[in-house]
BAPA-859549 format. One record per atom (N, C-alpha, C, O): residue in one letter; x, y, z. Coordinates in steps of 0.2 Angstrom, whole numbers, plus 5000, padded with zeros to 4 digits. Example, Ala and Ser with C-alpha at 12.3 -4.5 7.8 and 13.67 -1.06 7.14 Angstrom:
2
A506649725039
A506249785039
A506649845039
A507149835042
S506449895035
S506849955036
S506450005039
S506750065040
//
This chain:
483
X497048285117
X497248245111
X498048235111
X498148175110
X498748295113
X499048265114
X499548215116
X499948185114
X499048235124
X499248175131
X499148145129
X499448095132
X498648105125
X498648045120
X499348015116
X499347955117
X499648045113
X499948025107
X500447965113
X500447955119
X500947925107
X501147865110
X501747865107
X501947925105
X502147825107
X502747815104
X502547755099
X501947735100
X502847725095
X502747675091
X502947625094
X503347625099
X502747565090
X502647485097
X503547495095
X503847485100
X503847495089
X504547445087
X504847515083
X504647545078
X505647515087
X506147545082
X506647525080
X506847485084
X507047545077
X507647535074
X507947605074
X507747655076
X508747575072
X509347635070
X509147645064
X508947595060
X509247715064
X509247745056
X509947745053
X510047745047
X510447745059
X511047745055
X511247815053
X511747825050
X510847875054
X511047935054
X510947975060
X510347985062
X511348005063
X511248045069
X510648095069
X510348105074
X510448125062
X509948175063
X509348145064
X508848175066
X509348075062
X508648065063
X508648015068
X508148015071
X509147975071
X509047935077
X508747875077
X508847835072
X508347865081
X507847795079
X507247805078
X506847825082
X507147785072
X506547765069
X506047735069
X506347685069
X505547725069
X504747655068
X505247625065
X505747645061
X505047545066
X505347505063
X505147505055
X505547535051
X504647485053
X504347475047
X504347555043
X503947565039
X504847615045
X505047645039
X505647635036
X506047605039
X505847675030
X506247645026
X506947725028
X506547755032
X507447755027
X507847785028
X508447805020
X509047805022
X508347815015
X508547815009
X508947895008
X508647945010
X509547915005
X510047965002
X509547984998
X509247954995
X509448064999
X509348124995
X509248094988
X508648094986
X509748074984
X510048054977
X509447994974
X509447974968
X509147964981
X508547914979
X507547934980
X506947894979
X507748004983
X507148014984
X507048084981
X506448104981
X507548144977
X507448174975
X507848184968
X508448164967
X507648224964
X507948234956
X508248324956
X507948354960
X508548354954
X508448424955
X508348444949
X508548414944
X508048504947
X507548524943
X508048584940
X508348604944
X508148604934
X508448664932
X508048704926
X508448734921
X507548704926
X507048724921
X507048794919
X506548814922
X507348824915
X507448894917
X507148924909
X506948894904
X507049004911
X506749034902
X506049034904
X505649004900
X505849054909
X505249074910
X505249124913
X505249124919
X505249184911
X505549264915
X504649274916
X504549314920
X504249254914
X503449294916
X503149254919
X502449264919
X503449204924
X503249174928
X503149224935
X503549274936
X502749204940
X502849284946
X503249234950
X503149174950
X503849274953
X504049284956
X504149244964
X503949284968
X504349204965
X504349174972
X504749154977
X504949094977
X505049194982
X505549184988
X505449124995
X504949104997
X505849124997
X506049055003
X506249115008
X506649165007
X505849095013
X505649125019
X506149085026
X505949025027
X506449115028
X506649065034
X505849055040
X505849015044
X505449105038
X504849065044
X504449045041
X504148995044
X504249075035
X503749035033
X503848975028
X503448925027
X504348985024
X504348915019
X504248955011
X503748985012
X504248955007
X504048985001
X503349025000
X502849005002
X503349084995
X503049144996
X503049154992
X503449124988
X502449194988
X502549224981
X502649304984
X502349354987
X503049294982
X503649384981
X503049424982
X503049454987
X502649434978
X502049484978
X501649494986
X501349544987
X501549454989
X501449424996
X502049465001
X501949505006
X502649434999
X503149475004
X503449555003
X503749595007
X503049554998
X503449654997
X502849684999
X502849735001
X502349654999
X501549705000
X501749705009
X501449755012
X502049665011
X502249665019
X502849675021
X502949665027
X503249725015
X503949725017
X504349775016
X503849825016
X504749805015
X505249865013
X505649875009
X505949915006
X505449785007
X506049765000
X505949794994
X505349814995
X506049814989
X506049844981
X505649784975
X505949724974
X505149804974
X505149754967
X505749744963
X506149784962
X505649694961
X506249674955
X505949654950
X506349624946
X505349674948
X505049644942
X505449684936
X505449664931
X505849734937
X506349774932
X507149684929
X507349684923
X507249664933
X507749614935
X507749564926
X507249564922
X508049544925
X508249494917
X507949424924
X508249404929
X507449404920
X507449354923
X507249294920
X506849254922
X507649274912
X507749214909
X508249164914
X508249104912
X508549184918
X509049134921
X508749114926
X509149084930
X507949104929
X507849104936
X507449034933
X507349014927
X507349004939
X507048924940
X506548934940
X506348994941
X506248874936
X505548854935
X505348824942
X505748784944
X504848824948
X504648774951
X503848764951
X503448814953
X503748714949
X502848654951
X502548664958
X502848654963
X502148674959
X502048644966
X502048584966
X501948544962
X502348554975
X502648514974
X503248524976
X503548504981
X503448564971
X504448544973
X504448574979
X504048614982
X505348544982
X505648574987
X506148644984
X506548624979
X506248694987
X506448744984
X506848764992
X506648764998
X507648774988
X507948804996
X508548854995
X508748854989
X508748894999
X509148944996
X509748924998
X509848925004
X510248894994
X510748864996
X511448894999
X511948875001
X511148945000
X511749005004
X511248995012
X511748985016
X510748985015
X510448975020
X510048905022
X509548915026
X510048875021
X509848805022
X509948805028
X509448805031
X510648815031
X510748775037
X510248825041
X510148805046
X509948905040
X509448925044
X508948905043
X508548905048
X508648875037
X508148865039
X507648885032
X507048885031
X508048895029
X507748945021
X507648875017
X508048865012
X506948835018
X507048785013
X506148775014
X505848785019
X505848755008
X505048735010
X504848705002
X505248704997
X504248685003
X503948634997
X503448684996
X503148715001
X503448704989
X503148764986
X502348754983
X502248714978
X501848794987
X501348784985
X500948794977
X500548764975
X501448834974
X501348874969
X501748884964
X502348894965
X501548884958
X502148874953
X502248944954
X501948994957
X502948954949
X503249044948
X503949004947
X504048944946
X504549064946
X505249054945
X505549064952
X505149064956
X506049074953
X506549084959
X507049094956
X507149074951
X507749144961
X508249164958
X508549094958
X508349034961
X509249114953
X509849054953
X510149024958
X510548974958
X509949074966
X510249074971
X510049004974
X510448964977
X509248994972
X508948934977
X509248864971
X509548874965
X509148804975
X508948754973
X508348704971
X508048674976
X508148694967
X507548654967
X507448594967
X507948564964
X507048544968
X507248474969
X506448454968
X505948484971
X506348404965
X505748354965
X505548284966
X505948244964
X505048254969
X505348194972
X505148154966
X504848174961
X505348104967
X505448054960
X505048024961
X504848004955
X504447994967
X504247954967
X503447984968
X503448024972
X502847974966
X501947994970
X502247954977
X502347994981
X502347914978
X502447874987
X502647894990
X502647874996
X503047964989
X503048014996
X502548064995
X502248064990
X502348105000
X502148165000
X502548225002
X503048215005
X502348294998
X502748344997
X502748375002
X503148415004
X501948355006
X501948405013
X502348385017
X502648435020
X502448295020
X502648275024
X503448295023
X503748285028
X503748315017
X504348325017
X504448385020
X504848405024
X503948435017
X504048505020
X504048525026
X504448575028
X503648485031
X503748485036
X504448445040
X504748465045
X504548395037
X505248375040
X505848405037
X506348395040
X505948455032
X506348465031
X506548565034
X506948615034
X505948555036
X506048635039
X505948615050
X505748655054
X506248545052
X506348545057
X507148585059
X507648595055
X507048605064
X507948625067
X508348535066
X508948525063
X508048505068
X508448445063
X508948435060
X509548415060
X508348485054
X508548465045
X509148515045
X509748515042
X508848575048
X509348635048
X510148625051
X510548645048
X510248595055
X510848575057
X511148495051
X511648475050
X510848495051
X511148415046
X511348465039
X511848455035
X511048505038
X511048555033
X511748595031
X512048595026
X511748625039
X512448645040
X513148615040
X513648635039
X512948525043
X513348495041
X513748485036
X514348475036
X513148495031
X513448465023
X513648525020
X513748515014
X513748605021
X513748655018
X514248665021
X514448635026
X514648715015
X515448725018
X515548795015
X515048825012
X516148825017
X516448885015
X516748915021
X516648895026
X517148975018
X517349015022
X517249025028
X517549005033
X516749065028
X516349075035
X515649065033
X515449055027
X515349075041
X514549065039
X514149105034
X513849065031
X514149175033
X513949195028
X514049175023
X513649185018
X514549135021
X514649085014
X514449025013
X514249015007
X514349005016
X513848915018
X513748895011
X513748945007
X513648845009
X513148835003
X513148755003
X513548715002
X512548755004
X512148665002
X512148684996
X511748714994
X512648644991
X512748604984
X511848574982
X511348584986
X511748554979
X511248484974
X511848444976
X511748424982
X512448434973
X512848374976
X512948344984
X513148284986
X512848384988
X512948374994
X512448354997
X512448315002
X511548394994
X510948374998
X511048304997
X510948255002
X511148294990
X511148214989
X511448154992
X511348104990
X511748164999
X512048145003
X511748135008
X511848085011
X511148185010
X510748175016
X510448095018
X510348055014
X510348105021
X509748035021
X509248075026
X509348125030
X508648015022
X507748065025
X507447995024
X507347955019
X507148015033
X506647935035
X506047955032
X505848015033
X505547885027
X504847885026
X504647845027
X504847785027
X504047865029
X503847815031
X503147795026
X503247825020
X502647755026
X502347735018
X501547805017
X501247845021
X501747775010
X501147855010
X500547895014
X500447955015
X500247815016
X499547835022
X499847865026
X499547915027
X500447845029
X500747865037
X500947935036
X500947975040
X501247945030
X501548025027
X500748045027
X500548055033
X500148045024
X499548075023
X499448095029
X499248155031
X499648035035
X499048045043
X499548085047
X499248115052
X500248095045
X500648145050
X500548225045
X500448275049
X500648235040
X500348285037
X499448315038
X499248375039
X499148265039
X498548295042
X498548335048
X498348395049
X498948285053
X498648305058
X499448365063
X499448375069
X499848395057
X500348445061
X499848505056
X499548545059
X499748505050
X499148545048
X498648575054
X498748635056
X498248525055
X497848525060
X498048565066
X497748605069
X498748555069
X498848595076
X499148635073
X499248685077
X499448635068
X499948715064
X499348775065
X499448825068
X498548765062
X498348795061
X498248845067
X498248905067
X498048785073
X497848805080
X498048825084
X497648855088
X498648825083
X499448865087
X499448925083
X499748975086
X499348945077
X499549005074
X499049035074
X499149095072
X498049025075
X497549065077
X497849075084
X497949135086
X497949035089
X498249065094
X498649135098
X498649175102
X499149105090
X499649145092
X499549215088
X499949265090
X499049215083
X498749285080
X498349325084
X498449385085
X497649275088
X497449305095
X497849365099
X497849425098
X498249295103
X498849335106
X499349405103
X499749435106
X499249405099
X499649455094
X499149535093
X499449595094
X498549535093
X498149555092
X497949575100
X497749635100
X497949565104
X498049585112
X498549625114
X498349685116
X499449605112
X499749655112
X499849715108
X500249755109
X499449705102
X499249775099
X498749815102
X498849875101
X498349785104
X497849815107
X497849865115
X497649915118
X498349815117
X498749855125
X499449905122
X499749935127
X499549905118
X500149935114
X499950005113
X500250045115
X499250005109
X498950045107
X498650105113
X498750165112
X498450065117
X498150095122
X498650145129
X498550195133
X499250085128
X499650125131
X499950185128
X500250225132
X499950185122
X500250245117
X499950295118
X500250355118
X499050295119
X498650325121
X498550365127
X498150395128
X499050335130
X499150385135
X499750405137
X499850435143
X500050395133
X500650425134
X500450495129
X500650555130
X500050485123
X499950535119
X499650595125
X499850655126
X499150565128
X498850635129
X498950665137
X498750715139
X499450615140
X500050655146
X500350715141
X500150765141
X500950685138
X501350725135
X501350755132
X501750805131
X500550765127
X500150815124
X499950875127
X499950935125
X499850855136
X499450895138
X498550915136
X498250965136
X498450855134
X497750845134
X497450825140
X496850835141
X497850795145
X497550785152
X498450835155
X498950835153
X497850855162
X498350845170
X498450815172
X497950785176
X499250775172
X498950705175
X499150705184
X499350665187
X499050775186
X499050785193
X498150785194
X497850755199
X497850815191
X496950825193
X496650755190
X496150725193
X496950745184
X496550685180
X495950745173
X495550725169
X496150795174
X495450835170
X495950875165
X496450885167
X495750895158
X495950935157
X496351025159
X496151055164
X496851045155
X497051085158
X496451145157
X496051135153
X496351225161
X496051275159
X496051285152
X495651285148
X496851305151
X496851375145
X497351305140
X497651255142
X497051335134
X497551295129
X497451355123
X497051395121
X498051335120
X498151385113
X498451325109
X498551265110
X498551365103
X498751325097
X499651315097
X499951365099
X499851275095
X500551225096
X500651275090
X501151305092
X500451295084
X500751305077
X501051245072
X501451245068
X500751175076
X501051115075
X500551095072
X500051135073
X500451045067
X499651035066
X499450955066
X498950935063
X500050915070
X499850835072
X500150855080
X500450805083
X500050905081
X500250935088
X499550945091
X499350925096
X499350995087
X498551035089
X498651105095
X499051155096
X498251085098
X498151125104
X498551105109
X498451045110
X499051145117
X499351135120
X499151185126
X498851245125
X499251155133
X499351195139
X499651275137
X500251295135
X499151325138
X499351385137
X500051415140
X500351455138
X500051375145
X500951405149
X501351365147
X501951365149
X501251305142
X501751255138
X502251295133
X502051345131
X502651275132
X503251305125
X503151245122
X503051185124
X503151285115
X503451245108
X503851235106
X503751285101
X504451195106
X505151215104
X505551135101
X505451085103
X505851145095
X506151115089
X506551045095
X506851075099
X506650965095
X507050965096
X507650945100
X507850895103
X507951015095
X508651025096
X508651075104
X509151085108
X508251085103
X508351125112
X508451075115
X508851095119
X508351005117
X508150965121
X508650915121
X508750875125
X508950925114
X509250845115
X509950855108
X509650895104
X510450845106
X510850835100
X510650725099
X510650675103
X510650745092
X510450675089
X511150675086
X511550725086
X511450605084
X511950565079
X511750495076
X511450455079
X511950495070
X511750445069
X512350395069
X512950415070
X512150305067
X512750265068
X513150255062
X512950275056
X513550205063
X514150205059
X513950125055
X513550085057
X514450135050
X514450065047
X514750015050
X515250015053
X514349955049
X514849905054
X515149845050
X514849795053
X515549825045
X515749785041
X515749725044
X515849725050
X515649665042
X515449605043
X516149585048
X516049555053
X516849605044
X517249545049
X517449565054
X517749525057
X517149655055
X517449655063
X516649625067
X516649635073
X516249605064
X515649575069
X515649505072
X515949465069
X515449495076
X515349425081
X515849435087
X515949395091
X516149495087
X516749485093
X516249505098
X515749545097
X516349475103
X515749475109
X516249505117
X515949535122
X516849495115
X517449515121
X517649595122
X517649615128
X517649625118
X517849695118
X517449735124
X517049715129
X517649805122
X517349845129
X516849895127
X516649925132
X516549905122
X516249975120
X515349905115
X515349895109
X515049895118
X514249845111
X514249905106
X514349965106
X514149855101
X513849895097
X513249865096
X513349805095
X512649895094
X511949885094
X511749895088
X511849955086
X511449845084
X511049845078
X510449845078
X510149825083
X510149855074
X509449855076
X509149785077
X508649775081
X509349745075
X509049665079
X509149655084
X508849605086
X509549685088
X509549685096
X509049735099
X509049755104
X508749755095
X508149785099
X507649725101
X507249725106
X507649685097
X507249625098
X507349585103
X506849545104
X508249575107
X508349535111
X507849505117
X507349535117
X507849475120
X507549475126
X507849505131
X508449475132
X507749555134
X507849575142
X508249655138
X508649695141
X507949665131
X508149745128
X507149785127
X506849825123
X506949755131
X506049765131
X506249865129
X506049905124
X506549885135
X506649965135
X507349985136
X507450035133
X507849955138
X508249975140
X508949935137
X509049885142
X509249935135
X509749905130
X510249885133
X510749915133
X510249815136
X510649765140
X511149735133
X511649745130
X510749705132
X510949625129
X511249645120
X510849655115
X511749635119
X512149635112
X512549575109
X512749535113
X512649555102
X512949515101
X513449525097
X513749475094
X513749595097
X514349635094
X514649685099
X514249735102
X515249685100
X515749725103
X516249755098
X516249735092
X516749825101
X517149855098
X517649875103
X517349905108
X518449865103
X518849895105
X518449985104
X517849995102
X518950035106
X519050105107
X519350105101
X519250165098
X519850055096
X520250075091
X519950065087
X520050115082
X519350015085
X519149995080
X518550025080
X518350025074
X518250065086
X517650105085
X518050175081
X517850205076
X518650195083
X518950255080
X519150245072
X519050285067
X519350165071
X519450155065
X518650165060
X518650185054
X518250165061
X517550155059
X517350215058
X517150225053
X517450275063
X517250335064
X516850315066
X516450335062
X516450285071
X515850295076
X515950325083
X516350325087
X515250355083
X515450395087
X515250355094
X514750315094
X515550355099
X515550325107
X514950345111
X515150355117
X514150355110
X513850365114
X513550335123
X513250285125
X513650405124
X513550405132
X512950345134
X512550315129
X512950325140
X512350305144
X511950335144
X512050395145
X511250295144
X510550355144
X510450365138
X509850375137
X510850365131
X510650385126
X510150355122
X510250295122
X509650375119
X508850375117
X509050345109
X509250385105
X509050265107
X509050245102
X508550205096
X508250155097
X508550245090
X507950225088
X508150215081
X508550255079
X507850165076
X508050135069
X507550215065
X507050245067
X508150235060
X508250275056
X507850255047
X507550295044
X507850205047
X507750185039
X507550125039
X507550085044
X507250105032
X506650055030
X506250015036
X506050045042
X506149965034
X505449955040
X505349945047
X504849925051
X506049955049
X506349955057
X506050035058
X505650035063
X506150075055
X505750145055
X505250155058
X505150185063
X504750135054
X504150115053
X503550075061
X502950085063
X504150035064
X504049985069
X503950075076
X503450075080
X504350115077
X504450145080
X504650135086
X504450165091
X505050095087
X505550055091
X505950115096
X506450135093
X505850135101
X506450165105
X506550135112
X506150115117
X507350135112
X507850105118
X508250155121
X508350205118
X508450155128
X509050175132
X509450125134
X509350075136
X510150165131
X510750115133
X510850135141
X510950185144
X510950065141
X511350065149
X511950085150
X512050095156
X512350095147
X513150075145
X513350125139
X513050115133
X513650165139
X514150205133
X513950135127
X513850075128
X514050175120
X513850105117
X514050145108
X514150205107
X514150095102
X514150115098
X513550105096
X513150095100
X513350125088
X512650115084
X512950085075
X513450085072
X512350055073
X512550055067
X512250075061
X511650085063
X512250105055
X512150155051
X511250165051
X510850215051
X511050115050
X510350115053
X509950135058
X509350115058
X510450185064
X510150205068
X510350265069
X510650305066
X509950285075
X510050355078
X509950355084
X509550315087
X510350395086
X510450405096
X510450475096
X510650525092
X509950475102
X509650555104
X509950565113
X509850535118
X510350605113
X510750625121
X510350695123
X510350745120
X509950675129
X509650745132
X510350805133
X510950795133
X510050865133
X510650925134
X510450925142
X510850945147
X509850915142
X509950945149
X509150935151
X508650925147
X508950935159
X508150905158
X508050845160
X508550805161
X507450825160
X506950755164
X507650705159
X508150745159
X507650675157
X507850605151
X507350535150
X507350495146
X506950545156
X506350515157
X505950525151
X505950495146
X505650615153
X505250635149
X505350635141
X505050635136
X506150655141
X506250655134
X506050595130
X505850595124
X506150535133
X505950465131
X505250465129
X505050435124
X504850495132
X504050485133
X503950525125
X503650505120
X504350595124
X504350625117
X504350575112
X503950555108
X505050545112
X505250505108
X504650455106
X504450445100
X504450435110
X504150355112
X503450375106
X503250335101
X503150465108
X502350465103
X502450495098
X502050505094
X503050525098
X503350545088
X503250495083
X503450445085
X502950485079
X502850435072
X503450455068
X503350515067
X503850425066
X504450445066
X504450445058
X504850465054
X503850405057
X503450355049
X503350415046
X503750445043
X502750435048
X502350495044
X502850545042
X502750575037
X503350575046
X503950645045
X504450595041
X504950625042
X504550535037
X505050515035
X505050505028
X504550475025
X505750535025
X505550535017
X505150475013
X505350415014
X504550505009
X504150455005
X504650405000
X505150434997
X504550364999
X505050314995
X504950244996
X504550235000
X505250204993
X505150144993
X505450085001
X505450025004
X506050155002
X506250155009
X506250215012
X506650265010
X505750215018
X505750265021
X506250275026
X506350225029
X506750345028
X507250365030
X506950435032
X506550465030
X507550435037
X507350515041
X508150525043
X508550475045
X508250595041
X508850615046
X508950645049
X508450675051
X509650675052
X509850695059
X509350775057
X508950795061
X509550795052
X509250885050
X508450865053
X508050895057
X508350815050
X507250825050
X507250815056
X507050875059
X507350765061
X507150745068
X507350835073
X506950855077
X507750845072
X508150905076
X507750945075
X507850995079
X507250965070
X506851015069
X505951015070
X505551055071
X505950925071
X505250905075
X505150955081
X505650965084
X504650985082
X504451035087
X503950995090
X503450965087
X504050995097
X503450965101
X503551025108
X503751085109
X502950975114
X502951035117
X503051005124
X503150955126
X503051065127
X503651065135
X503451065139
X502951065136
X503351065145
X502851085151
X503751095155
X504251075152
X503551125163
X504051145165
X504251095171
X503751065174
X504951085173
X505151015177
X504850995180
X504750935181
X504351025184
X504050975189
X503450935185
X503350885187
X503150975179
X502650945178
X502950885175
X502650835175
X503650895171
X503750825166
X503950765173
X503550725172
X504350765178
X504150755183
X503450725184
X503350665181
X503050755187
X502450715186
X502350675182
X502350615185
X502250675175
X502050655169
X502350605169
X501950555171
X503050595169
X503450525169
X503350495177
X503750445178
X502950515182
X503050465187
X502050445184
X501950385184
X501650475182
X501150435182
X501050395178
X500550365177
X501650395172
X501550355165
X501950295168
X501750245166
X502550295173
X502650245175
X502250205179
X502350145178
X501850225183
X501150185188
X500750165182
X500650105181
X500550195177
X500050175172
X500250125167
X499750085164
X500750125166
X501150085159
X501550025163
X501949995159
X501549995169
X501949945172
X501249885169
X501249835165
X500849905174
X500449825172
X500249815164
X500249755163
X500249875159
X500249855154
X500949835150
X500849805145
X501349845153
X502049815149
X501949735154
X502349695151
X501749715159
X501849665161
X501549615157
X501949565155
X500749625154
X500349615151
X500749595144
X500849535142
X500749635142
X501249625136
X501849565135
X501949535130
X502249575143
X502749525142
X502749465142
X503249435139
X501849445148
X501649385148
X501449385141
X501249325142
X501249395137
X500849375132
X501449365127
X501349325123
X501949405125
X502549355120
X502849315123
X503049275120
X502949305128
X503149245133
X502649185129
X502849145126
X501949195132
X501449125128
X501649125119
X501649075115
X501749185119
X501749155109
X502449115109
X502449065106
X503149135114
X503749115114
X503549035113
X503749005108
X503249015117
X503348955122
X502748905116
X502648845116
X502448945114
X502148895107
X502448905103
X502548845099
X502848965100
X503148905093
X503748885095
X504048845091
X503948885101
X504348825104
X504048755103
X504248715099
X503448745107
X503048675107
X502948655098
X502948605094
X502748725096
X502548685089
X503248645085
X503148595082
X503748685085
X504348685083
X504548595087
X504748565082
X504548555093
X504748525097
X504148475093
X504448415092
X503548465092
X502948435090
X502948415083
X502648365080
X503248455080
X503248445073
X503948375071
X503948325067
X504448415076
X505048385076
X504748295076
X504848245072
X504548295082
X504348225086
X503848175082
X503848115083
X503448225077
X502948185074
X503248145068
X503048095066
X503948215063
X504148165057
X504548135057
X504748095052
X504848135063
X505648085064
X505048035068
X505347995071
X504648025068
X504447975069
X504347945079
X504147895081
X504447995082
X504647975091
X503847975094
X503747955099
X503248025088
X502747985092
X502247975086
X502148005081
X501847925089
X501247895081
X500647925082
X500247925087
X500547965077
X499748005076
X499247985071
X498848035069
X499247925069
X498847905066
X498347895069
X497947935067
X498147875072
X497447845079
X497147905076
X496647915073
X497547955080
X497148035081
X496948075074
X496448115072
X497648065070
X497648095062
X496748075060
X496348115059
X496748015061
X496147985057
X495448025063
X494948045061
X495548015069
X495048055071
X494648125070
X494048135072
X495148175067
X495048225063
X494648275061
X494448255055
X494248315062
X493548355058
X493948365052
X494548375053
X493748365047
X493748395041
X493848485043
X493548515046
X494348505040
X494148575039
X494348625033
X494948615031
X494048675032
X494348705025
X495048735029
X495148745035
X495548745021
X496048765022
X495948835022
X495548865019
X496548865025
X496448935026
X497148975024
X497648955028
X497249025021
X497649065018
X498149085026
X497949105031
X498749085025
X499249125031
X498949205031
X498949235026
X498849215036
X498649275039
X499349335038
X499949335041
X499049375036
X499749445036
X500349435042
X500149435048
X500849435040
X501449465046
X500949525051
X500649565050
X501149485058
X501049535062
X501749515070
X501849535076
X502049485067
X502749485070
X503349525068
X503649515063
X503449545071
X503949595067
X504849585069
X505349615067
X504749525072
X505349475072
X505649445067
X506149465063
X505149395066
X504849365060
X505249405053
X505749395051
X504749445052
X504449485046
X505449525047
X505749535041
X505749535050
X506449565048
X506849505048
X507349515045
X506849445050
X507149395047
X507249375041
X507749355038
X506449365039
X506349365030
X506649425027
X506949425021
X506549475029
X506749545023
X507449535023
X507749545018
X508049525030
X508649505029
X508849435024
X509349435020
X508649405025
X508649345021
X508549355013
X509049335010
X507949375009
X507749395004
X508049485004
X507849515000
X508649505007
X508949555005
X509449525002
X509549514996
X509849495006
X510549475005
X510649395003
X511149385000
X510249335004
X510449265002
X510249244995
X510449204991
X509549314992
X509349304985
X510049304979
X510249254975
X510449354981
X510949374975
X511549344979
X512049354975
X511749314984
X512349314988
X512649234983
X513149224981
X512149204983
X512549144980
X512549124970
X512749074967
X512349204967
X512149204962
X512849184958
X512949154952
X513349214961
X514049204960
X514349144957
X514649144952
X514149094961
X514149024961
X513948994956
X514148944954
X513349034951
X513148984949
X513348964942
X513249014939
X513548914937
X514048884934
X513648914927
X513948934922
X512748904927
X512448904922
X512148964920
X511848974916
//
C-alpha cells in the first residue's frame, strides 16, 4: 500500500519554510483566519483534561489511573477552560515539545493551556490534529515562543495567530485523516505486540535470575540444592541450608542523590555526569551507564553536597513511578546522582552478584504505601537476602550471563523495531499533511473498521515524559495568566 503512494501531479511555494511546497490547489492561510481562541471559563465540574506530549489530549482520570501524579480534584477549579470536542487545546509553556492535540472530549483544562476553535465546518479537527502534532509544527512552534530560556517558552494566542497552516479542501482533509488513522492504528498494534514480547522475555529472564539467586536451583548441576531451611524472610522462603541470611548492609553501603537545580543543568563539558533518572533510558545505558546529558565540576558537586560516587556503583530510582519500573544501572565512571536516586557501593565481594540481588529485590512492594511510593537509605540497608559463598556467587553470575545474553539481545532487537516505527510513523504522518504525498486513491480504498479505544501506557518512556510535562508545564505558566 505504501510503495504505492505518489507525490501530487503540481506544486507550489507555501511561502513558509515549515511547510515547503505544497499541492498546488491547497490554500495556505495565518492561524488568525483559520482559528478563534476560546476562553470559556466557570465550569469547575467539568472532568478534568491534560495535553500529553505523546499522545495529544487525555481525560486526566485516564492519566493518574497510569501515573504517580496526585489528583487535583481538591484544586478551585472556576478559572480553568471550557473545551468542545473539536477544539485544538496546547500547553503553551510546551508547544514547541509537542504538548498540543484536538480534544476528543469535552472537560476543562488548566489556565496554563490554550484553546482554539476553527471557525470554519471546511476544515477538519482531526486533520489539524495530526498536522499540528508533526515535529514540523513543533519547531515552527518554538519559533514563535520566547523567553528567558527554554523552560520558559511560551506560544501566546497572539503569536499562534501568526502561524500559517496549509489546507487543503474538506474531502482531501477527510481522505488524509482516514487513512493516517488507518496506519496509526497498525503501527501501534504493532508496536503493543512488540511490547508485550519484551515483557514476556523480561519476565522470564527475571525468572531466572529469581531462582539462581534464590537458590532454588544449582546452577552447577541444573537440579535443586539437597538441604534447604527457612530464610526467616517471607518473600525470601526457603534457602540453601549452607546459605547465610544477612541485611544488606553487610554487602554494600547505599547513598542517596543530591538536588540538582535547573541552572547548573545542560553543562555537558565538566568532569564528574551526573545521572537523572531519564538517562536510564538513554540508548547505550541498557545496563551500564555511559551516556549522560548533565555534567558537574568537583566545585559545584561540593557546592550541592553531592556525594562523588565511585565506578561500579549500583544505581536505582528511589521514588514515584521510576521506583516502581525497577530500573538498575552500573556506572562506568565515578559519577554524581540526583535526589531521586540511590547508589549501592559493594564493601567487598562478587559486584556482579551484588547486581543480580539488586536486579530481583521489588523495591515497589518494601516502599512506603502513598500516593508516591519512596523507599529509603534505613529500609533498603535492612532488606535481608541470602548469600552463597564466592565461588558459588561466581558461578551464579557466570551462568546468568550465558543465559540472559540472548534474551537481552532479543530485547534489543525488539525496541530497536518499536524505535524505527514510530520513527516511520512520525516521518509518514509528516509527508501525508504537508502534502509531499497523495493518499486519496488508497484513503478511498479502505475497509471500514470500528474505532478502538488507546490501549494502556505500556511504554515507560513515554508514560515519564507525560508525568513530567503534567507535573511541571500544568502550573508553570499559570503565572502568566492576565484573567
Amino acid at each position: 500500500m505504501i510503495q504505492h503512494l505518489k507525490p501530487y501531479p503540481a506544486y507550489k511555494d507555501s511561502g513558509v519554510e515549515w511547510l515547503g511546497q505544497v499541492p498546488e490547489h491547497w490554500v495556505v492561510l495565518p492561524g488568525r483566519t483559520v482559528f478563534r481562541e476560546i476562553n470559556d471559563r466557570g465550569h469547575p465540574d467539568e472532568q478534568m483534561l491534560s495535553v500529553t506530549i505523546t499522545r495529544g489530549v487525555l481525560r486526566q482520570a485516564d492519566l493518574l489511573a497510569e501515573s504517580s501524579k496526585k489528583d487535583s480534584s481538591n484544586e478551585d477549579k472556576s478559572n480553568y477552560k471550557l473545551v468542545q470536542p473539536g477544539d485544538l487545546v496546547y500547553n503553551k509553556m510546551r508547544a514547541w515539545q509537542g504538548a498540543v492535540g484536538v480534544s476528543a472530549y469535552r472537560g476543562i483544562v488548566s489556565p496554563a493551556y490554550i484553546v482554539q476553535r476553527l471557525r470554519s465546518a471546511e476544515n477538519l479537527p482531526r486533520y489539524m490534529h495530526f498536522l499540528l502534532r508533526t515535529p514540523l509544527f513543533a519547531s515552527e512552534a518554538e519559533r514563535w515562543s520566547y523567553g528567558i530560556t527554554s523552560d520558559q517558552w511560551s506560544l501566546r494566542a497572539e503569536e499562534f495567530k501568526c502561524i500559517y497552516f496549509s489546507l487543503p479542501p474538506l474531502a482531501e482533509q477527510t481522505a488524509i485523516a482516514r487513512f493516517l488513522d488507518y496506519m496509526d492504528r497498525r503501527i501501534r498494534r504493532y508496536i503493543r505486540a512488540k511490547e508485550k514480547l519484551i515483557k514476556l522475555l523480561e519476565e522470564y529472564k527475571q525468572a531466572l535470575i529469581h531462582q539462581a539467586v534464590t537458590g532454588k536451583i544449582d546452577v552447577r548441576t541444573g537440579q535443586p540444592y539437597p538441604v534447604y531451611k527457612s530464610s526467616g524472610v517471607e518473600w525470601l522462603g526457603e534457602v540453601p541450608a549452607h546459605w547465610d541470611v544477612v541485611p544488606l548492609k553487610r554487602l554494600a553501603w547505599f547513598k542517596s542523590g543530591s538536588g540538582f537545580p535547573v541552572h547548573h543543568q545542560g553543562d555537558t563539558s565538566a568532569e564528574i555526569p551526573f545521572f537523572k533518572v531519564s538517562d536510564m533510558n538513554l540508548p547505550g545505558n541498557e545496563k551500564y551507564l555511559r551516556v549522560c546529558a548533565n555534567t558537574v565540576s568537583m566545585t559545584v558537586a561540593r557546592d550541592l553536597g553531592a556525594t562523588v560516587l565511585p565506578a561500579g556503583t549500583i544505581i536505582f530510582p528511589k521514588v514515584g513511578g521510576a521506583l516502581l519500573t525497577n530500573k538498575r544501572r552500573i556506572a562506568v565512571s565515578h559519577c554524581c546522582i540526583d535526589n531521586n536516586m540511590m547508589g549501592c557501593v559493594a564493601r567487598n565481594g562478587n559486584r556482579d552478584f551484588l547486581f543480580l540481588i539488586m536486579s530481583y529485590i521489588d523495591l515497589g512492594k518494601i516502599a512506603k504505601p502513598g500516593p508516591v511510593p519512596a523507599i529509603s537509605e534505613g529500609e533498603v540497608r535492612e532488606i535481608r537476602v541470602a548469600l552463597p559463598s564466592a565461588p558459588e556467587q561466581t558461578a551464579i553470575v557466570e551462568y546468568l550471563d550465558a543465559q540472559t545474553t540472548k534474551i537481552d539481545a532479543a530485547i534489543a532487537a525488539a525496541r530497536r523495531e518499536i524505535e524505527l516505527l514510530r520513527e516511520y510513523r512520525t516521518r509518514l504522518i509528516a509527508d501525508v499533511v504537508t502534502g509531499k504525498v497523495d493518499v486519496r486513491e488508497v484513503a478511498a480504498r479502505l475497509p471500514e473498521e470500528p474505532s478502538e479505544e488507546d490501549a494502556p501506557w505500556t511504554d515507560e518512556e513515554e508514560r515519564a515524559q507525560d508525568e513530567t510535562l503534567n507535573g511541571e508545564g500544568d502550573h508553570a505558566a499559570i503565572s502568566e495568566e492576565d484573567g
